[in-house]
Structure formats: structure tokens, C-alpha cells
N, C-alpha and C positions, 0 to 999 in steps of 0.2 A: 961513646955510643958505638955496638959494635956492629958489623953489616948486616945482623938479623934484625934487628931491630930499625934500622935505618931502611930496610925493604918492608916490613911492614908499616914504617911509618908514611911511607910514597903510597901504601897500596890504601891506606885509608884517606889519602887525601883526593887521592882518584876516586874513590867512592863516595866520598863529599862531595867532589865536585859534579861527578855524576848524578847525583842527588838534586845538587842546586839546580841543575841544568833541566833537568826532569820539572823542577817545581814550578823553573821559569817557563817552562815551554805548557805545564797546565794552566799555569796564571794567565800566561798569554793568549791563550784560547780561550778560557775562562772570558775573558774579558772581550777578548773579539765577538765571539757569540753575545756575551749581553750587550754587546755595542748595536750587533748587528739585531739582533730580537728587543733592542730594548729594557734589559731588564733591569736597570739602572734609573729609569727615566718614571716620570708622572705618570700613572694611568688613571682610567675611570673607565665607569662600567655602561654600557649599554644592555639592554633586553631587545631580544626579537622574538615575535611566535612568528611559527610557523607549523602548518599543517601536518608535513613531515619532513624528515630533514636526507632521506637517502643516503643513510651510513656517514653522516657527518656525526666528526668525533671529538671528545677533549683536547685540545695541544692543537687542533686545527687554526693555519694562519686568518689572519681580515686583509684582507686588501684593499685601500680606499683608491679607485681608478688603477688598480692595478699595482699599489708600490704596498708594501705591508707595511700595518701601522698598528697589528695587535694580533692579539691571541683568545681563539674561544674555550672560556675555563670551566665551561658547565653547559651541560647538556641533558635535559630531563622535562618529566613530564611539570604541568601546572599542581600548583600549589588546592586552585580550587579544582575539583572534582567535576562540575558539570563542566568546567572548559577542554576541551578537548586537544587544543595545541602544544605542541612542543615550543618550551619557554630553553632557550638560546641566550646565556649570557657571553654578553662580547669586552675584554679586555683590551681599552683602546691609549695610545700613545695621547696623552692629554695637549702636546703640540700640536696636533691636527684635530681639535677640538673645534676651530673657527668654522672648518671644510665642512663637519658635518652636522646638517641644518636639516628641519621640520620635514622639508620635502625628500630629505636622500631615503635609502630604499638599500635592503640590504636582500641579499638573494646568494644562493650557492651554487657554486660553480666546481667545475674541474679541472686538477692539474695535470698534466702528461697523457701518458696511457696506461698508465698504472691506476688512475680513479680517484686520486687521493683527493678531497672534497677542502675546499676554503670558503669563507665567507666574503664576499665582495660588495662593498660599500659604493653608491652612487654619490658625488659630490653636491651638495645642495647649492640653494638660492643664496645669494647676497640679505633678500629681500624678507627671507624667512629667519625664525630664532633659531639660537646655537642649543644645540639638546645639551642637557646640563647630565652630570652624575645618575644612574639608577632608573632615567627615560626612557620610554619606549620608542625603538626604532624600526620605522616601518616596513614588513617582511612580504616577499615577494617567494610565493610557493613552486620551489621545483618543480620541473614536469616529473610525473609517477615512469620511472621506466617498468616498472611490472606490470602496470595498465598499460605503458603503451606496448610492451611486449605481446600483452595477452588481446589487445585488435588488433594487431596486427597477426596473430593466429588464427581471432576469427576469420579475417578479411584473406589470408591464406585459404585456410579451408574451404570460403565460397568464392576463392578465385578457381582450386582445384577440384569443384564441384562446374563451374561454369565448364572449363575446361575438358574433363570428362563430357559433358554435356554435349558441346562441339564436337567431339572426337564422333562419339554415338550417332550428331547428325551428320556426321560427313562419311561413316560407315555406312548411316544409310543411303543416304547419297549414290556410294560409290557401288551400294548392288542395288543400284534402283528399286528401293524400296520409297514408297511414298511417292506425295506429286513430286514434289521437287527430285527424288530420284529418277523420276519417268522425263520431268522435264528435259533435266541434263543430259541422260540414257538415250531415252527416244529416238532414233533421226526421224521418227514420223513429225516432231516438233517443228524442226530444223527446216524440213520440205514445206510443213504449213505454214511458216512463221515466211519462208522464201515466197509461198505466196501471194502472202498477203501484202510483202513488199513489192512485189510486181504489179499487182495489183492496186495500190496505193500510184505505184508510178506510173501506171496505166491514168488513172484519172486525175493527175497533177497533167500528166501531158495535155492531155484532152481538156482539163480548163485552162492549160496556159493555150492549146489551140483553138478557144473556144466553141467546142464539141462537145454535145453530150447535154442532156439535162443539170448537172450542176453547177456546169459551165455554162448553160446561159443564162441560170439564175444568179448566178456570182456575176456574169459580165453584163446582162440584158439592162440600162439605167432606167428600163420602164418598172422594177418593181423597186425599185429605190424612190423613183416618185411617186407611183403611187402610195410607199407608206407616206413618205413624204408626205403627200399631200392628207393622207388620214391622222397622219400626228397632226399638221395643221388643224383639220378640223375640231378633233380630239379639243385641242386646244381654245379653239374659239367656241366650241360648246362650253369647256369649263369654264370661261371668262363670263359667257351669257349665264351661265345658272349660279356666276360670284356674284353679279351688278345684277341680278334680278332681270335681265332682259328679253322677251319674248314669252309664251305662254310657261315652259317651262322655267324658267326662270320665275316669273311672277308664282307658280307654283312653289317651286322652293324658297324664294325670299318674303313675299308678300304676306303676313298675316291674315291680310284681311279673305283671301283666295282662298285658305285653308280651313277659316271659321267659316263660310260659305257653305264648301264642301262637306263639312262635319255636320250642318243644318240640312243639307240637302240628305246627307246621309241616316241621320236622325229621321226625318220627314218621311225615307224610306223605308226605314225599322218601321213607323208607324204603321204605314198601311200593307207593308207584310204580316204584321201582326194582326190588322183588323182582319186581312182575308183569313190568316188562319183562323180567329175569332167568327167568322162567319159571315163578318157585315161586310153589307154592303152588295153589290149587283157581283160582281168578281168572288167577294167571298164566298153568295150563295150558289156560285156556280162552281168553286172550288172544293165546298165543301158540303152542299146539298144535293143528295146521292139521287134523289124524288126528281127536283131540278134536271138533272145531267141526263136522269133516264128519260125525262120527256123530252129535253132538248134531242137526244139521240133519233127518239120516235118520231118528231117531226122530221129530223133530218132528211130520216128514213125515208118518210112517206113524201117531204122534199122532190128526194132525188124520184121516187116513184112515179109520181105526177111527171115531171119534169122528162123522164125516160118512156111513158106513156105518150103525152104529148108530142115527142119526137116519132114514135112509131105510129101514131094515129092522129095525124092533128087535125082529119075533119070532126072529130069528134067535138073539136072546140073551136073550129073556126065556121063559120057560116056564110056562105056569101048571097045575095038576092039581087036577082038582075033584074030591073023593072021596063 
């Protein structure tokens, strides 16, 4: 064999063995990665719906408490038409099969800050069944970040509406425009407001020195006893007209006082009625016009005689002395 040939046979062994080495090191990762994702291992499938899913996408991990134990292989709308959910099939490692029971709850979540979206499994009950193959697993709906973006736009907006608002009252404010400008502005305020605290201190002093008409109403204990004593009585009045005791009282308690009263009262109706009716010596004096003018005419002639008789009264007295 001569040295050409002997040099290309070295150079092809190096490129075998560069080969091999290449193949083992794909094998090897090859193999790491489906160690690590599983892709060797049992799976089964869960369903989730959910509302919306906020750019969660196929190849997205599951997480059960946080360790990954599957892959989401599907992502799309429901099969029926009036359902409205996004149906979420979940590829799960069939070892952690036991973990996930009736009660867990699957919801999505984020990873980094890059946004990239997983599916995270809540661990169930002991006490609950194991979800079997092709079950429904119970979905817990993201919060909408473009709803919450767009209140929190509005609530911007009528923050910076409030804002402006303020600004407008404190302009006016500050060229005393308005009461509250005049308030602040004024010193006429300031001098009256000084007065009226002087004035305040003036007549604190004078009832702590007992001076002054409010001071001796505030200090005098005679009008304190006498309500005093008017609440008392107050009191023993309303006691006497509870137990019925005294005229008023038997008034407001006593039946029998009020049926009395209503007969008397009735009795009364009657003979206001007869005199309007005309009977009677009252009625025909009330109401017989004949009556009243001759009554009048005697009067008359009454007091005539009578005014007579004072100015002449020999005329009707006579005396004889024998």
C-alpha cells in the first residue's frame, strides 16, 4: 500500500469516526429531551374548555403544581357550534394519573417575561375519582388582559378628567373667582371670622364668670328645677290619664264618661235642631221674626215707662195724709 492511499485511508476513518460521534451526540439528546418531555412514557388525554385561552398555543407545557407532566397537542374551537369555548386537549404523563382527580382545575398561566403561556394543573382530592382517558378537566378562565387594559383606559380617562377638573377649581381659586375664591382671597373673611372668635371668647369667659344672660341661664339651678319639676309633673299627668285617675283620666279611660257625653251631646243636636225647627218658646223667639218685633216693642216701651217714671214719678206715686 503506497503513502497515497495509506493517507486517504486515515482521512476516511476520521470522517467515520466524525460521523459516529455526530450520531452519538444526536442520539444523546435525542434521548435526553424525551426523557426530559417524556416522550417515551404513557400518556392520556384530558379536555379543558375554556372561555379564551390568551395566545396559549400547541407544544405548550402542563404543569401539575408546578413540575411538567405533559404537553398541549390541540387547540381550537368546539366540535358543536352553539358552544362557544375553546376546547384544549391536554397530553398528560399517565404516572401522574393518581394526582389528578374530580376536584383539580386547570388554568393558564405565565412563564418569564417573554409571555410564553402553560397550562397548570391543580392537585386533587384523595377523596375524589381519578379522571380516566378523554375526561373533562375542570377550566378556570384567565383574566382578559385587553378588558383589563381597556378599564383601566377608561378609569385613566376619568381620572384625567377629574384632574383637569381640580386644576379649573384651584385656578379659580387662585384669581378669586367664586365663593370659595373670595373666601380664600378676602382678608374681609379672615377679620370677620377673627371676630367672631373673639367674640365666642368673650361669652365663654363671661359664662365661665358667670356674667351675662347665658351665663346665668347655663349656671342659675333654678331653671333646671323648674323643668325639673315640669317633667315631673308632665309625668304624673301621663301616669293619671294611663290608670284612668282623676276627671281626666276617667275621661280618656272610662267608657262609660264618653257614652254619657255623646248622649248629652246627641240631646244637644236635638234641641238645636228643634229651635232651628221653630219649636218650642226658644225656637219661636229665634225664629219668629212677629215674636222678636214685639218683644223689641215692649222693650221699648219697657224702658220708656221706666225712663218716665224716673223723671216724673208723681205722676205715679200718690201720697194722702189724713
Amino acid at each position: 500500500m503506497n503513502t497515497r492511499q495509506a493517507e486517504q485511508r486515515k482521512h476516511e476513518v476520521k470522517v467515520g469516526l466524525t460521523i459516529l460521534i455526530a450520531l452519538m451526540i444526536v442520539i444523546f439528546t435525542i434521548m435526553s429531551i424525551s426523557q426530559q418531555r417524556g416522550l417515551f412514557r404513557d400518556k392520556y388525554q384530558l379536555i379543558v374548555y375554556l372561555s379564551h385561552v390568551n395566545g396559549l398555543q400547541t407544544g405548550a407545557p402542563v404543569r401539575l403544581a408546578g413540575v411538567r407532566i405533559g404537553t398541549v397537542v390541540n387547540v381550537g374551537f368546539s366540535d358543536q357550534t352553539e358552544n362557544k369555548s375553546i376546547r384544549v386537549v391536554l397530553e398528560v404523563d399517565k404516572a401522574t394519573q393518581e394526582r389528578i382527580r374530580a376536584d383539580s382545575e386547570a388554568h393558564i398561566g405565565t412563564l418569564g417575561l417573554l409571555g410564553d403561556k402553560y397550562i397548570g394543573v391543580t392537585m386533587g382530592s384523595l377523596d375524589q375519582p381519578v379522571l380516566k382517558h378523554g375526561e373533562k378537566l375542570k377550566g378556570s378562565d384567565p383574566i382578559d388582559i385587553e378588558k383589563l387594559i381597556d378599564d383601566g383606559m377608561l378609569i385613566f380617562g376619568a381620572l384625567k378628567k377629574t384632574v383637569d377638573s381640580i386644576n379649573e377649581i384651584t385656578k379659580s381659586i387662585n384669581n378669586s373667582k367664586g365663593t370659595l375664591g373670595l373666601l380664600v382671597n378676602d382678608p374681609r373673611v379672615y377679620f370677620e371670622i377673627d371676630k367672631l372668635l373673639l367674640l365666642l371668647e368673650e361669652i365663654s369667659n363671661q359664662m365661665a364668670t358667670g356674667e351675662g344672660t347665658v351665663a346665668k341661664i347655663m349656671m342659675d339651678p333654678s331653671l333646671y328645677n323648674n323643668l325639673n319639676s315640669f317633667a315631673k309633673s308632665a309625668m304624673a299627668l301621663s301616669d293619671s290619664l294611663r290608670i284612668g285617675k282623676g276627671t281626666a283620666g276617667q275621661l280618656v279611660r272610662d267608657p262609660k264618661v264618653f257614652l254619657e257625653f255623646s248622649q248629652a251631646v246627641a240631646e244637644l243636636n236635638k234641641v238645636m235642631h228643634k229651635m232651628e225647627q221653630g219649636e218650642g218658646t226658644l225656637g219661636q223667639m229665634i225664629t219668629n221674626k212677629e215674636l222678636y218685633n214685639k218683644l223689641l216693642k215692649v222693650t221699648a216701651e219697657m224702658d220708656s215707662l221706666i225712663q218716665d217714671i224716673e223723671d216724673r214719678p208723681q205722676r205715679y206715686l200718690k201720697l194722702e195724709l189724713f
